[in-house]
C-alpha positions as CSV (number, residue, x, y, z in Angstrom):
1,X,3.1,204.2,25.0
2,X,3.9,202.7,28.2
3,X,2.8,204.7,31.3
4,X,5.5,205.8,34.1
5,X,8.8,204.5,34.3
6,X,7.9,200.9,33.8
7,X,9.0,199.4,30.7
8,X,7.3,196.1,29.3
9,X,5.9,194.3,26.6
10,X,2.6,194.5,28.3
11,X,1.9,197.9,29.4
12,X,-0.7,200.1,31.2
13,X,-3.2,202.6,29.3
14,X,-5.3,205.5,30.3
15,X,-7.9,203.2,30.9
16,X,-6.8,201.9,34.0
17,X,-9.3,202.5,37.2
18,X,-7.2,200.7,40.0
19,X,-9.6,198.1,39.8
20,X,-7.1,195.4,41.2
21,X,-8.1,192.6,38.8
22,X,-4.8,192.3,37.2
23,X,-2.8,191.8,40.5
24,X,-5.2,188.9,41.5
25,X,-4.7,187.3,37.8
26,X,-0.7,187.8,37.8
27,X,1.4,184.9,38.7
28,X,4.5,187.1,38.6
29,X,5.2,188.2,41.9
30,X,6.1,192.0,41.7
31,X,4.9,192.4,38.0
32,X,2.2,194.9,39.2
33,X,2.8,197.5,40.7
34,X,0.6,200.2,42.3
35,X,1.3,203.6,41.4
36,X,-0.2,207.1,43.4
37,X,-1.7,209.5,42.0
38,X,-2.5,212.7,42.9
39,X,-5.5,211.3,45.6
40,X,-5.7,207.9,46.5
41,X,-8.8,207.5,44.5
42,X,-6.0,207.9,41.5
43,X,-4.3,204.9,42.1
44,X,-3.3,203.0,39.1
45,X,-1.6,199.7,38.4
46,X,1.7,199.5,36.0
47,X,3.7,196.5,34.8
48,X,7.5,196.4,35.8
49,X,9.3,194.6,33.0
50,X,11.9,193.3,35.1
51,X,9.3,190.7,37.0
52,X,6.7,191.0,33.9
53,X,6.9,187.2,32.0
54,X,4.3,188.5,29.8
55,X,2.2,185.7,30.3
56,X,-0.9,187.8,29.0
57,X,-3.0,187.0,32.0
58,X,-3.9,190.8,33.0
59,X,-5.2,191.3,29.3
60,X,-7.6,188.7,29.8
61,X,-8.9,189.9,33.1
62,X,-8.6,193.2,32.6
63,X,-12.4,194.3,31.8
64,X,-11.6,198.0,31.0
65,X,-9.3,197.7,28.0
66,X,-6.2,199.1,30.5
67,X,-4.1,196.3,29.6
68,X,-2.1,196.7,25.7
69,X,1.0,195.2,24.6
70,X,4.0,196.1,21.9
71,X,5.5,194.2,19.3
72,X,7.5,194.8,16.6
73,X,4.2,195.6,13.3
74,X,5.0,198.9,12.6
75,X,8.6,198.8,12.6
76,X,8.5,196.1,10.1
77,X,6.4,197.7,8.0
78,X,8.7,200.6,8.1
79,X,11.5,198.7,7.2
80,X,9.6,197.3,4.0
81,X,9.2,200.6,3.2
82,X,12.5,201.6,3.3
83,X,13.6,198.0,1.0
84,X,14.8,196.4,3.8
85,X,15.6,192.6,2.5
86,X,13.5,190.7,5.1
87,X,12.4,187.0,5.2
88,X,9.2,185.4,7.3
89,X,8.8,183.1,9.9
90,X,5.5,182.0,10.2
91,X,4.2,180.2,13.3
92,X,2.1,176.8,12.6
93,X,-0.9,178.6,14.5
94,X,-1.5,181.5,11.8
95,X,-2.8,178.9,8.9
96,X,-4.9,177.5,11.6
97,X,-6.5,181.1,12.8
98,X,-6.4,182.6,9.2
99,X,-6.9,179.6,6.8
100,X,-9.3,181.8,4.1
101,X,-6.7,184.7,4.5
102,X,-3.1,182.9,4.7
103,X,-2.4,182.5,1.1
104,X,-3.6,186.5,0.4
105,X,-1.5,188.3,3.3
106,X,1.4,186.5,2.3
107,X,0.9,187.3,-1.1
108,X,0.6,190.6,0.2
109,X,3.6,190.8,1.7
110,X,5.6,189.0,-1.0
111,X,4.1,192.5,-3.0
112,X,5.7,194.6,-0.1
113,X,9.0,192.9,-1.0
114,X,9.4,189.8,1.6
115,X,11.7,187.4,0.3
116,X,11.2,183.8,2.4
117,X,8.6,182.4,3.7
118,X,9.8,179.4,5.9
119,X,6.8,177.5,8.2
120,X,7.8,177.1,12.1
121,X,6.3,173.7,11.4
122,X,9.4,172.5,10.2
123,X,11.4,174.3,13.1
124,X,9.3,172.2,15.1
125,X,10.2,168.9,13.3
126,X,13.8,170.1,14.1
127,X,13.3,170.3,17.4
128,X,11.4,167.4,18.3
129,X,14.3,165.8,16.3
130,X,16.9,167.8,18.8
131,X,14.7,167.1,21.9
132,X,14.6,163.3,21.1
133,X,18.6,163.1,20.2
134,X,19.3,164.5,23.2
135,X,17.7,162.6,25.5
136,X,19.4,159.6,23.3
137,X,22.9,161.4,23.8
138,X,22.7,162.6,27.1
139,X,20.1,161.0,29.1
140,X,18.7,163.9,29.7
141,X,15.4,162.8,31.4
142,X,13.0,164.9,33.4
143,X,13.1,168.0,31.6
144,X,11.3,170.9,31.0
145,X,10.6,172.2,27.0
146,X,11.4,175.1,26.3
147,X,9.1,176.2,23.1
148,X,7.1,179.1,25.5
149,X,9.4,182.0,26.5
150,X,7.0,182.9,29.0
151,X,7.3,179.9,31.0
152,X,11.6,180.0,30.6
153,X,11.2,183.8,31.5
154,X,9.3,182.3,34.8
155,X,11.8,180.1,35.7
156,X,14.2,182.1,34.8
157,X,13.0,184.6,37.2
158,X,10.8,182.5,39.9
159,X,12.4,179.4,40.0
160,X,15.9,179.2,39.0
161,X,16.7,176.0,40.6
162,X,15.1,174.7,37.6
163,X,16.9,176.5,35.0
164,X,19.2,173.1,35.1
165,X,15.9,171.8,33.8
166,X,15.5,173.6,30.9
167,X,15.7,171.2,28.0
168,X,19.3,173.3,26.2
169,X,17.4,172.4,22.5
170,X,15.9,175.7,21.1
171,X,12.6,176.7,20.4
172,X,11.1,176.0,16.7
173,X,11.1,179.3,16.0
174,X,15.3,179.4,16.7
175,X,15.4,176.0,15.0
176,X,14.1,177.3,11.9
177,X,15.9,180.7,12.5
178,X,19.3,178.5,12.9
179,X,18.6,176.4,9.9
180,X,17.7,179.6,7.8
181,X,21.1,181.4,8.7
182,X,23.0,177.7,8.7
183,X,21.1,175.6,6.0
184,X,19.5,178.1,3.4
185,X,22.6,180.5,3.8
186,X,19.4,183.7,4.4
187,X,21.3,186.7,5.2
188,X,18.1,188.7,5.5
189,X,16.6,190.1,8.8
190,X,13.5,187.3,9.8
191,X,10.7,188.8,10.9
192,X,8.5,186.3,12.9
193,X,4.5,186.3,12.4
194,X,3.6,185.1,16.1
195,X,0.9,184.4,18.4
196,X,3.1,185.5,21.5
197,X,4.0,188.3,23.2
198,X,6.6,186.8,24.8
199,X,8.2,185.5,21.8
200,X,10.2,189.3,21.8
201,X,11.5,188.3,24.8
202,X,13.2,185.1,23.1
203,X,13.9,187.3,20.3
204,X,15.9,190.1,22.3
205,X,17.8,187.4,24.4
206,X,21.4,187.7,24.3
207,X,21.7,183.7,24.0
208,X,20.0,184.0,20.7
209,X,22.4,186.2,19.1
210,X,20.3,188.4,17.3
211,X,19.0,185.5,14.9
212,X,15.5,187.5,14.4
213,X,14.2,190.8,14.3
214,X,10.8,191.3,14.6
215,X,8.1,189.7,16.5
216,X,5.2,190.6,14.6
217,X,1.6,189.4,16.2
218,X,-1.6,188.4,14.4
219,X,-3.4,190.5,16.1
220,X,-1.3,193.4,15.0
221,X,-0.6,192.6,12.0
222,X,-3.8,191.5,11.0
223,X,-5.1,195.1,12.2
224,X,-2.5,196.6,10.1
225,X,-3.4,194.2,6.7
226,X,-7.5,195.6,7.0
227,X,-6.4,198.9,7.5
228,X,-4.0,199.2,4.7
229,X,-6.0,197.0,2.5
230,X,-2.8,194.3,1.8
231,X,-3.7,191.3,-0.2
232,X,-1.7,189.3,-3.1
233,X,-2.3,186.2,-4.9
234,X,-1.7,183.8,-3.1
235,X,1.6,182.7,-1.5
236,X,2.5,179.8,0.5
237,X,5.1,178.4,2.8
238,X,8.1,176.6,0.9
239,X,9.4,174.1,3.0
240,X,7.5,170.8,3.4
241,X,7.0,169.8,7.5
242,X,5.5,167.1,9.4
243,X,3.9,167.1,12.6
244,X,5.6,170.1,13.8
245,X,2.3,171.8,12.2
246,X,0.8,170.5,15.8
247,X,2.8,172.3,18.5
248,X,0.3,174.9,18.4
249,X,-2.4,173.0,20.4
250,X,-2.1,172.1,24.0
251,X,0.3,168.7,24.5
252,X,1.4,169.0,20.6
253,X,5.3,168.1,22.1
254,X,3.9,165.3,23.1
255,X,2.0,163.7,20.4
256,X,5.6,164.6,18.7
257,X,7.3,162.0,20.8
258,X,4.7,159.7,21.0
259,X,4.7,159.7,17.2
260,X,8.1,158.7,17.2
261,X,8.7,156.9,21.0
262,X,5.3,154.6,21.1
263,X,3.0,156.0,23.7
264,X,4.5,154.1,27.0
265,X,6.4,156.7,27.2
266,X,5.9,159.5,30.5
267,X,5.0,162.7,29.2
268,X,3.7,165.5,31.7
269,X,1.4,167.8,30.1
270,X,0.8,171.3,32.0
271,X,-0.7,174.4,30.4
272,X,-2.5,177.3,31.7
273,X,-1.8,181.2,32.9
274,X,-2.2,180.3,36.0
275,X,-2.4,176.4,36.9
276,X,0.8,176.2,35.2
277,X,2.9,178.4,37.2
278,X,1.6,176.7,40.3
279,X,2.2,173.2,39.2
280,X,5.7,174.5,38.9
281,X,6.0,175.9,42.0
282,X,4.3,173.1,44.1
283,X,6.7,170.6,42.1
284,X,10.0,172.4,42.0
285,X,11.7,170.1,43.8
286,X,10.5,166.5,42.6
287,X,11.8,167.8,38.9
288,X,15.2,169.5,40.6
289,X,15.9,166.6,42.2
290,X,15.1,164.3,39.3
291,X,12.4,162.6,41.2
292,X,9.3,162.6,38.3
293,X,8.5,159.3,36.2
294,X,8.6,161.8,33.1
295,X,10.9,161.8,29.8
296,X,10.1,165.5,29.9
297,X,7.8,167.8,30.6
298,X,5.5,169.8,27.9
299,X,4.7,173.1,29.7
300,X,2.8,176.1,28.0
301,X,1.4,179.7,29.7
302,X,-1.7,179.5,27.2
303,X,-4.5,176.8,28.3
304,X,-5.2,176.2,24.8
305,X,-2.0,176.4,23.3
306,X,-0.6,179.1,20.7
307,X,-3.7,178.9,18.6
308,X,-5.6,181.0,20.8
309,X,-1.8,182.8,22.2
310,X,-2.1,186.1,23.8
311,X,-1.3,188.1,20.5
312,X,-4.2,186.3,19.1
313,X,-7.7,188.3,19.0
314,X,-9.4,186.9,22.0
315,X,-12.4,186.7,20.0
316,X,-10.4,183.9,17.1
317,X,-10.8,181.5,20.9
318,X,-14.6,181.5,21.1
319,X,-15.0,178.6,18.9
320,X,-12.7,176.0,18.0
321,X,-12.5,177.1,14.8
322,X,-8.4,177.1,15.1
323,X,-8.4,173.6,16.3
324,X,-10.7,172.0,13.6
325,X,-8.2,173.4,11.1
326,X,-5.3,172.3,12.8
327,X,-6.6,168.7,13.1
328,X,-6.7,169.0,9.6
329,X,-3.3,170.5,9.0
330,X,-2.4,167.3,10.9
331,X,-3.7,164.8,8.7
332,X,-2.4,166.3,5.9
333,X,1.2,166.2,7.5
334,X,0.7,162.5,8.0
335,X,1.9,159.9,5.1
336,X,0.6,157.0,4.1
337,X,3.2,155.5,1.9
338,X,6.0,153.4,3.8
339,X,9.6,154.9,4.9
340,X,8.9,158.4,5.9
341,X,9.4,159.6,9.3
342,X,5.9,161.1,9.0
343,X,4.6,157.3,7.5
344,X,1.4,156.7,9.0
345,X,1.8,152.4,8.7
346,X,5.3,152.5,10.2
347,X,6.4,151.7,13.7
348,X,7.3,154.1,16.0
349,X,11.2,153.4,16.2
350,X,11.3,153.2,12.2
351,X,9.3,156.8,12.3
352,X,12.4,157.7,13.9
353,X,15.0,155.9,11.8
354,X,13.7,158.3,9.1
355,X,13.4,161.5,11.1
356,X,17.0,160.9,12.2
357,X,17.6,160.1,7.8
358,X,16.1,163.5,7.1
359,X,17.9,165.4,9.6
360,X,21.8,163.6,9.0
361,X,23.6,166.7,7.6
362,X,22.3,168.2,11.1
363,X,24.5,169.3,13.7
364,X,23.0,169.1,16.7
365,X,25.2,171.8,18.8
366,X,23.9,174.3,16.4
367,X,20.5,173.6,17.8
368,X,21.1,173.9,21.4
């Protein structure tokens, strides 16, 4: 439960000595605040929601375990319980961090009465196939993905002058949300099994119309699966995807459109809790003004992408455990027969002939 009268996503425990590590790690100006307590010697340090991007950073510095953060795990539970009809959303990263334990948990859950199971891999091939048609359509050059709702959040709230920036093509996860309510004709609430905190904040946005309910983190969720002893046989995605299964790792965007573009194309690559936010800053105005060499530009708050997000258990990021498996995800999402848009002997611009094939019946306004 959050402490004082600041509300967030990422909130302050008992824990908390005033230690002043998580005000030197924040890049959001105004996101911690100091708060008196009886003596000065009391002093604590809360999160205000309203500057917060929940970008994770404090968690990671924070040495006394004063930093926690909320998602939506119990509540879906509870509405399993209660037979809520309910379909999943699973993010590329959690067959990469939990490859031994994907097929069971889902199985699991299918037992608990989830209906779907759609992979954000193929969101992503829908939106590298928005991001590219766009650019094609409106020569829209220079911009800023938006996959990471904790980068939009910062510009939204640090640097709006670049909100004109913000590539309007959704995030996988409302890609695959719109093609589930579009496509598949799901009425069912979608619960999304993240490796972001921030993704509620994406979820709760007006913009995206309610399109999913629950942000529900591996970390939390995994907790909740060992405690309550969940497991099935095994279950799997249903939807076949390409190399949408690599948005996960740092500069995945980008190998998406050099799969398709050739790799002459300018693509900047930025990541990091901090670096990140400053590149932005110290660049505002070359990308306002249109003044980068870039096609766009492939920003993420986590240095090593969503496989090691900040719902993910900090300890899954002390190997590279994640990334082996997701180097092999890739290679399995590659094709080696002729006339596929995932064809490992075609060209480029034929790669994209056939993405382009796939997606016809495709509107893209209902993407963006």
């Amino acid at each position: 439960m959050n402490n004082g009268s600041f509300e967030s996503l990422v909130y302050t425990t008992d824990q908390c000595i005033g230690c002043n590590k998580c005000v030197n790690a924040c890049p959001a100006m105004g996101a911690c605040m100091s708060v008196e307590g009886q003596t000065n010697e009391d002093r604590t340090i809360h999160v205000n929601a309203e500057y917060c991007v929940s970008c994770g950073a404090c968690i990671d510095a924070c040495k006394h375990g004063a930093r926690k953060f909320t998602d939506d795990t119990d509540k879906f539970f509870e509405d399993l319980k209660k037979g809520e009809k309910i379909s999943l959303l699973i993010a590329p990263a959690f067959l990469a961090n939990y490859p031994k334990e994907y097929g069971s948990v889902l199985g699991g859950l299918k037992k608990l009465g989830v209906n779907r199971i759609i992979s954000i891999s193929f969101g992503a091939d829908i939106t590298t196939w928005g991001y590219l048609n766009y650019i094609q359509k409106y020569n829209f050059v220079g911009g800023i993905s938006q996959p990471c709702p904790a980068v939009v959040r910062y510009i939204e709230n640090y640097t709006p002058e670049l909100i004109p920036k913000l590539f309007p093509v959704q995030s996988p996860l409302m890609c695959g949300a719109i093609y589930c309510r579009k496509v598949l004709g799901l009425k069912d609430k979608l619960a999304f099994i993240s490796p972001c905190i921030a993704k509620k904040l994406e979820i709760e946005d007006p913009n995206n119309a309610g399109l999913v309910q629950y942000n529900v983190t591996f970390e939390h969720l995994m907790d909740y699966v060992k405690a309550n002893k969940i497991s099935g046989p095994d279950a799997s995605d249903e939807i076949e995807y390409g190399l949408g299964s690599i948005y996960p790792t740092p500069g995945g965007l980008k190998e998406n459109v050099y799969w398709f573009l050739g790799d002459d194309v300018a693509v900047r690559q930025i990541e990091g809790e901090k670096r990140m936010y400053e590149w932005l800053q110290k660049n505002k105005k070359h990308i306002k003004d249109n003044q980068t060499p870039f096609v766009f530009i492939d920003a993420l708050n986590c240095e090593n992408g969503c496989i090691c997000g900040t719902a993910v258990d900090s300890k899954m990021s002390e190997t590279d455990d994640a990334l082996y498996n997701l180097i092999r995800i890739k290679e399995k999402s590659k094709k080696n027969k002729r006339g596929d848009a995932w064809s490992r002997p075609d060209s480029p611009a034929k790669r994209l002939a056939n993405l382009n094939k796939q997606f016809k019946k495709l509107n893209l306004e209902d993407y963006l």
